[in-house]
N, C-alpha and C positions, 0 to 999 in steps of 0.2 A: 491511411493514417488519420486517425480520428482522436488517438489520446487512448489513455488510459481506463477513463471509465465507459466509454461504449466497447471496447476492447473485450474488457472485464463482463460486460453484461451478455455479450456472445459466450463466455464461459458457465455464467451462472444459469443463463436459459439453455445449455446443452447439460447441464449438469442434473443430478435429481436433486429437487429442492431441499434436503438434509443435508446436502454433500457441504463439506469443507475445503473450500480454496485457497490454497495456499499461492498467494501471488508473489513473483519477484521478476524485477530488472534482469535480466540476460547479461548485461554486461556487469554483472558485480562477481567478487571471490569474497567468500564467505573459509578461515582458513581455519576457524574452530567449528568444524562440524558440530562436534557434540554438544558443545555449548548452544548452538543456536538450534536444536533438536529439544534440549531441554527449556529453551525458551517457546519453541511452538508446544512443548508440555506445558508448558504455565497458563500460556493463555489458552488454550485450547475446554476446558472448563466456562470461562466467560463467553468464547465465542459460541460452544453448542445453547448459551443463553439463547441467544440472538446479538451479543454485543460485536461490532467490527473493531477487529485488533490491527495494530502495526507495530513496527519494533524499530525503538529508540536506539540509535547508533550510537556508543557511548563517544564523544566528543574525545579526541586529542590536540584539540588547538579553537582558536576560534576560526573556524572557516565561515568566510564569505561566500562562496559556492553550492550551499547546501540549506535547505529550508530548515528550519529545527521546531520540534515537538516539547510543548513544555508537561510534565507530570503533575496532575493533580495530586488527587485523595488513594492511597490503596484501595483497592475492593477485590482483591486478594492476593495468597505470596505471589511476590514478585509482577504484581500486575496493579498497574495506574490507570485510572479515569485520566483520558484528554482534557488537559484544561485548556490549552488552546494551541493553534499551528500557526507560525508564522513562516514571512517568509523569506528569503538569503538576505542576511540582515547587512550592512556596511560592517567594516573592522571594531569600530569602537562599540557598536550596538552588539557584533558577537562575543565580542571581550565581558560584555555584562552579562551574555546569555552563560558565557561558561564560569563565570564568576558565581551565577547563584544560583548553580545545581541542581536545580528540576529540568534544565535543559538537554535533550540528546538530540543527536541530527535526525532528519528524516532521509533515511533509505530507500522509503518509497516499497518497504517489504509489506503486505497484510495478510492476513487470513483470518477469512469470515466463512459465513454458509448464504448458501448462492442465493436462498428465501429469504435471510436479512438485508441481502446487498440489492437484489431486487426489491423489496419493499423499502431501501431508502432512495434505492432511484427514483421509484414513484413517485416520495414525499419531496423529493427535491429536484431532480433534473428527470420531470417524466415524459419529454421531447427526447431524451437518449432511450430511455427503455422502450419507449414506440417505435423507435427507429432498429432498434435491435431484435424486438419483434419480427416486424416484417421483414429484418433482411433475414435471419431464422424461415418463418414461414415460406418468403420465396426463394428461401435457398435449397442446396440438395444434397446428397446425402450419395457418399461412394463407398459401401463397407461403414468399415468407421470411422472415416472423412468425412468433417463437414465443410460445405461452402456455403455461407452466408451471402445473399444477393447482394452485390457491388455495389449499385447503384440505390437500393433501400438505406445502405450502410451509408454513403458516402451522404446523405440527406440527416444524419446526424450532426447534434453539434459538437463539436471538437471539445473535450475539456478531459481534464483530468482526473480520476479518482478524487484526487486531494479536495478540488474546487467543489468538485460535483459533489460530492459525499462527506467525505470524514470529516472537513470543516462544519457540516452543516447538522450530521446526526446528533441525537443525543447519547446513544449509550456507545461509545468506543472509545476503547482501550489500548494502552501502552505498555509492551512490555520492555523495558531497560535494558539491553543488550552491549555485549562485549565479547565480539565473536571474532577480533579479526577480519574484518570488512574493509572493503573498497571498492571503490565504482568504478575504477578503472577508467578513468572520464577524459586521461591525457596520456603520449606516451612518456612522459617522467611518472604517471601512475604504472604504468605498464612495466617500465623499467624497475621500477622501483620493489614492483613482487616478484619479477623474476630475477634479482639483484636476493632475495631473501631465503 
């Protein structure tokens, strides 16, 4: 368990450097498929730029438990430039976030191409991409299983996508989603979709 973003960089270095990766949490229900199909359509355009995308959960309350992404500028349909990320704010601070509308939560969904994501590991946490590296290089290879070397891996430093990357780059992108989502993060979450 290293976190998100050395996780991600064993995908992007198994992956061909064109390829598009579509990341997401395991534990979320996403319950309008097509909507959030049409939103991997939206951003999919910026991303074969080189821009790294993620998708803004549209907000139904002000949750404290969730970090939220604020929308900047359009730079195309349906797709915002990151203005900034913050993170799980107090009650009063998310009351304001859902007050003034550029705000959606962070899901923690993205999808980029695996030669952008490694070239902003570089520019910003290039101690995980070295680490990812070598555990690649001393790992092995069953068919087409990989094992990434344990102990190269585990000499990474822990952090997240968010920390490591989307905070830091400059070109990544938000698209605005309303798909039906939950992180499923409790069981009154639990209950509560299979109650639906």
């Amino acid at each position: 368990g290293r976190n998100t973003a050395p996780a991600i960089a064993l995908a992007a270095l198994a992956a061909p450097p064109d390829a598009v990766l579509l990341v997401m949490p395991s534990d979320h229900v996403i319950r309008d498929v097509p909507a959030f199909h049409a939103a991997i359509a939206a951003a999919l355009p910026m991303v074969e730029k080189g821009w790294l995308a993620t998708f803004g959960i549209a907000p139904d309350g002000p949750e404290t438990g969730y970090g939220y992404i604020c929308a900047g500028e359009a730079i195309a349909p349906g797709v915002f430039r990151v203005e900034r990320f913050v993170e799980k704010p107090d009650r009063a601070t998310a009351e304001r976030y859902i007050a003034d509308g550029c705000y959606a939560w962070n899901g923690g969904i993205f999808l980029l191409r695996a030669d952008a994501y490694l070239a902003a590991l570089e520019a910003h946490a290039p101690a995980i991409l070295a680490a990812a590296r070598e555990a690649m290089a001393r790992g092995r290879r069953e068919g087409g299983r990989i094992h990434p070397d344990a102990a190269a891996f585990a000499a990474s430093p822990a952090d997240s996508i968010d920390y490591a990357v989307m905070e830091k780059a400059g070109k990544v992108a938000m698209v605005p989603v309303d798909i039906g989502w939950s992180d499923v993060g409790s069981w009154d979450a639990l209950h509560g979709l299979s109650a639906g």
